[in-house]
N, C-alpha and C positions, 0 to 999 in steps of 0.2 A: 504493500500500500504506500503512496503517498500521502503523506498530511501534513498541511501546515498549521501550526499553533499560532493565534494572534492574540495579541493583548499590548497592551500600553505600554509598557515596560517589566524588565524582571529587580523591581526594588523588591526590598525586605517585606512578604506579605507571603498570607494563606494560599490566594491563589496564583500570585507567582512562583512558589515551591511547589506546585502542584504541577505546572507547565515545565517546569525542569524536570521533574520526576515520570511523567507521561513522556516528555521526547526523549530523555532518555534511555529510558524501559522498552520503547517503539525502535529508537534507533540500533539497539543492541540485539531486538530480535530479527534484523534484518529487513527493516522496514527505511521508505525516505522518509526523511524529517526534516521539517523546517519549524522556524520559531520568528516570526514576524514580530519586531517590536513598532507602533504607531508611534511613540514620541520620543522617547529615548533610551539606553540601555540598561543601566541598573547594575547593582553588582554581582547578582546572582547570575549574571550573565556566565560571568567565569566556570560557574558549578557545572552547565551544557558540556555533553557529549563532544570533543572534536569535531564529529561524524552530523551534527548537527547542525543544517546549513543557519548563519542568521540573519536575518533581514532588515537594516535599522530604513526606517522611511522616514524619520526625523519631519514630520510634520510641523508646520511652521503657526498653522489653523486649521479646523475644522475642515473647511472647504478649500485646501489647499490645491491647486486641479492639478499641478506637478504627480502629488502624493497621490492624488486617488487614484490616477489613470497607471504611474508606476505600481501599486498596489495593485490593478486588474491584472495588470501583465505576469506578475509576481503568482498571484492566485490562482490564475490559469494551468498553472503547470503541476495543479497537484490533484486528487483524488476524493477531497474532504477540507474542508476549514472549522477547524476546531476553535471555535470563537470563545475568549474567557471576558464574563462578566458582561453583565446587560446593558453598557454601555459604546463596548465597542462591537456591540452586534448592530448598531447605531450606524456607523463609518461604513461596515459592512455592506449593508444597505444603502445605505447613498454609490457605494461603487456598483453594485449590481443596476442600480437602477442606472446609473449613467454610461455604463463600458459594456453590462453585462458580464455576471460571472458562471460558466454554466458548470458549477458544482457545488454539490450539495451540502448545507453548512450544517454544524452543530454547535450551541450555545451552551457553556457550560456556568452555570448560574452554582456561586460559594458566598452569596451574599446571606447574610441571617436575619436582616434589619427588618425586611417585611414580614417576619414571624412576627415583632415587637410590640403590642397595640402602644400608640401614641408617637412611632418614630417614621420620620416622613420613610414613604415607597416610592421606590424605581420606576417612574413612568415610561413606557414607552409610547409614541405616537400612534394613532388608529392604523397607520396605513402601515406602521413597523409591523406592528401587530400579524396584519393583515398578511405580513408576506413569512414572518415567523412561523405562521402555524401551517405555514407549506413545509418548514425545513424540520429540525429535530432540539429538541431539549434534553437536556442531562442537569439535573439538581443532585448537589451534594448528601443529601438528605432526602428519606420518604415525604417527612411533613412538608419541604421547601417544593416538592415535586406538584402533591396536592395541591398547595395555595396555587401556583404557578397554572396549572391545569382552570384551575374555577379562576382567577382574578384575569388570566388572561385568553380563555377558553381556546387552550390546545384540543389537539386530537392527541386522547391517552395513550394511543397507538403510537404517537412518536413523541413521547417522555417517558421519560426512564432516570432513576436517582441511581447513584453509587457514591460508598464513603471513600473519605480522602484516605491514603496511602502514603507512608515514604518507604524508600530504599535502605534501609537499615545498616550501615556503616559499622566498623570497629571505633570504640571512642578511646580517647585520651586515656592510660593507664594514671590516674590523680584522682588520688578519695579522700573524700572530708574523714579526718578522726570521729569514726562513730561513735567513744567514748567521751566524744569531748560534750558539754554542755550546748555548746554552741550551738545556736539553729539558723543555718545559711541556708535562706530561702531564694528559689530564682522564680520570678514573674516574666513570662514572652509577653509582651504584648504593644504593638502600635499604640499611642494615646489618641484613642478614638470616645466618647463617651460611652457610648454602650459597653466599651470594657470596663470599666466599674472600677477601675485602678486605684479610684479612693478609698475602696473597700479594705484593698491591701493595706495602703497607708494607714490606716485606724487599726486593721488589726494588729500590723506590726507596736503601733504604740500602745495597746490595750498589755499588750503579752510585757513590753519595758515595763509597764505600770504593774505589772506582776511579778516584776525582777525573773524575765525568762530570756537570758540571755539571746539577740536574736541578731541578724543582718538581711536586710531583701535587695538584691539585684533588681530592676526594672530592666528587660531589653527590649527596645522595640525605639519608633520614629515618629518624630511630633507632627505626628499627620493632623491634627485637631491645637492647633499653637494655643488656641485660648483655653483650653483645655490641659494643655500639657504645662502651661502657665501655672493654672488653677494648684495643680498637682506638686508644681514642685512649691508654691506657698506654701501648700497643707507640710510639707517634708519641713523648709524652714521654719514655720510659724509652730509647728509642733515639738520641737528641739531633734529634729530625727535626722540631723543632716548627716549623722557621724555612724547611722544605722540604716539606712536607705539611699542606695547608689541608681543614677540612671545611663543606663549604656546604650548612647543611640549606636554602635561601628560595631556590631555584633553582626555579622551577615551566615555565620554556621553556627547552630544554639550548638549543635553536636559535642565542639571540641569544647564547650565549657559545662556543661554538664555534669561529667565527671565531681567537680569541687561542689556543687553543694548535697547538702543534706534532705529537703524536699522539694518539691515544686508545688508552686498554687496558683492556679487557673481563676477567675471570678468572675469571668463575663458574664451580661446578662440576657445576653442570646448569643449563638452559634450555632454553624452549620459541621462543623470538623467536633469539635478543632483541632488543627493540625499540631498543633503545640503538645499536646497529651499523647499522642503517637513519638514525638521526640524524644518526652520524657520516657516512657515506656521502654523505646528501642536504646536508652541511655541507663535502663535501671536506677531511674529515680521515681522512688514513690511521692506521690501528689494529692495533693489536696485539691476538689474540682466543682466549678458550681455544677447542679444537674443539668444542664443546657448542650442541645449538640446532642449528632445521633450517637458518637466515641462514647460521653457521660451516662446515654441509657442503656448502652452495652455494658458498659462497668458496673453500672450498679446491680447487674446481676449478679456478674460474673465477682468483684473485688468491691462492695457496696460500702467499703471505709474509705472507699478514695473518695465517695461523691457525697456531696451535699446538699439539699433541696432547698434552703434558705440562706440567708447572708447572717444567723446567728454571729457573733462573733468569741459566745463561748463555747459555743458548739466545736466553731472550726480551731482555735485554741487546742482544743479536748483531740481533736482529731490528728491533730499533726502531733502532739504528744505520745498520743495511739501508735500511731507511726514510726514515731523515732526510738521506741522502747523495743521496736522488733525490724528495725530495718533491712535486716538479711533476709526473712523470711517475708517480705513484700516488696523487694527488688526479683528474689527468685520467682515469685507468683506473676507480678506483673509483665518479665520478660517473657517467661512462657505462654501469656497471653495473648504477648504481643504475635509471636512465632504463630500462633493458630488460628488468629482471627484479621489480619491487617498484614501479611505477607506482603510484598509486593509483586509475587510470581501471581495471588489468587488475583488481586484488581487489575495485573496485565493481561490476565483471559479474557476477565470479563470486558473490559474497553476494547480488546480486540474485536470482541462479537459482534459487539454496537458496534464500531467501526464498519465492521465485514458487511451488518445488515442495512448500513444506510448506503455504503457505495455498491453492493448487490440491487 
């Protein structure tokens, strides 16, 4: 097969680990692969396959006519266009309609924000719409599949959900002294609001207020600045400067992993998330809100990782839970990882979908 992956660029994000992980998984089984970026490259760019052609089109606007008509030409020569995020199935669409593109696209929707009641939704135009529900859908998530089916009345015949996946790596031989007090917490997450990263901030100081020895990493990129403002007053005005670090140059969570002691998740909706798959393939037990299809997996399978509320004594109590038996839930959780989030089982199944929409 040929396919091209499109997306905006590969910065620090969900769904651009996920386009690394797909072309490279594709290009290794002996398939073509391209990776189209529309505005600029990103650093994950580096992570791609050699064997991974890439595409920068460095768009200058929207309606750039250089970019679109190069974009048709580019498009042309593949099988499938694997379109990531409901915005750039937008550009998409402007180049079909003006060049024509005669292959058949797939939109892969990692967005969780329209689960959220009260957080504005992704519009698409009637006549996007309109040309959408000729091509195919892929949601990260059953529940993101659904909504997507009723708010934008697909044909359920060409939507289909699959969870996120990584490639699971050797990491860094470096481990926190599990005898020691200490509790070196690591947060992934972009400052977006819906990640709830103030949540972390208060827990960390509730646990100081209880003389529980602690440190939290934050990694992730001030993609929300008034926000990411907001956050680090709450760090200064709460005296926590000397116990909460923020690491926007982190672009492989993998090689840092290793040194702490748990992980904690707190979003307040999610489609993955892909963060908890990292931890997992890194044997770090975590602490996680119930959000995301990953969280309703676990709570079956490992039901002390997840948490259905933002208590703050609860999650306290939890990650206490945790670090009393850290060996026997880095073992549980890695093997969990192996049976249920391989990345051999998500390359069959993308392959199918693949197979069935250029058949």
């Amino acid at each position: 097969m040929r396919i091209l992956h499109v997306i905006s660029n590969l910065e620090v994000g969900g769904a651009e680990k996920m386009v690394v992980t797909i072309a490279n998984a594709s290009v290794q089984a002996g398939h073509t692969v391209g990776v189209c970026l529309l505005v600029n490259r990103g650093p994950l760019a580096t992570q791609l396959d050699s064997r991974v052609q890439v595409y920068e089109l460095n768009r200058q606007w929207r309606f750039d006519w250089r970019a679109l008509k190069t974009f048709a030409t580019w498009a042309r020569q593949y099988d499938l266009l694997h379109v990531h995020l409901k915005h750039n199935v937008k550009y998409v669409y402007v180049v079909n309609l003006l060049f024509g593109i005669p292959v058949p696209v797939l939109l892969h929707d990692h967005s969780a924000e329209v689960l959220v009641d009260g957080v504005p939704k992704t519009r698409l135009p009637f006549f996007v719409l309109s040309w959408l529900r000729s091509q195919h859908y892929l949601a990260v998530s059953e529940e993101l599949m659904q909504w997507a089916v009723q708010n934008f009345r697909l044909d359920p015949n060409r939507a289909s959900w699959l969870g996120n996946a990584i490639a699971c790596k050797p990491t860094a031989d470096v481990k926190p002294n599990e005898q020691s007090d200490m509790i070196k917490l690591l947060l992934v997450s972009n400052f977006r609001r819906i990640k709830n990263i103030e949540f972390a901030v208060a827990l960390v100081a509730e646990m100081i207020k209880r003389n529980i020895p602690v440190t939290l990493d934050i990694v992730g990129k001030p993609l929300d600045k008034a926000y990411y403002a907001e956050i680090k007053n709450a760090i200064q005005a709460g005296g926590l400067s000397n116990n909460i670090n923020i690491l926007e140059d982190v672009s492989d969570v993998s090689g840092i992993i290793p040194a702490y002691t748990l992980g904690i998740h707190c979003s307040k909706a999610e489609t993955g998330p892909l963060v908890l798959l990292e931890f997992m393939c890194g044997g770090l037990p975590f602490v996680a809100a119930n959000s995301g299809g990953i969280s309703r997996d676990l709570i079956v399978y490992l039901p002390k990782l997840i948490i259905s509320d933002f208590s703050i004594q609860e999650w306290i109590h939890r990650m206490l839970q945790l670090k009393s038996d850290l060996k026997n839930f880095k073992a549980h959780i890695v093997t969990l990882f192996d049976e249920l989030y391989s990345i051999n089982r998500y390359q069959d199944k993308i392959f199918r979908l693949y197979y069935s929409i250029i058949d």
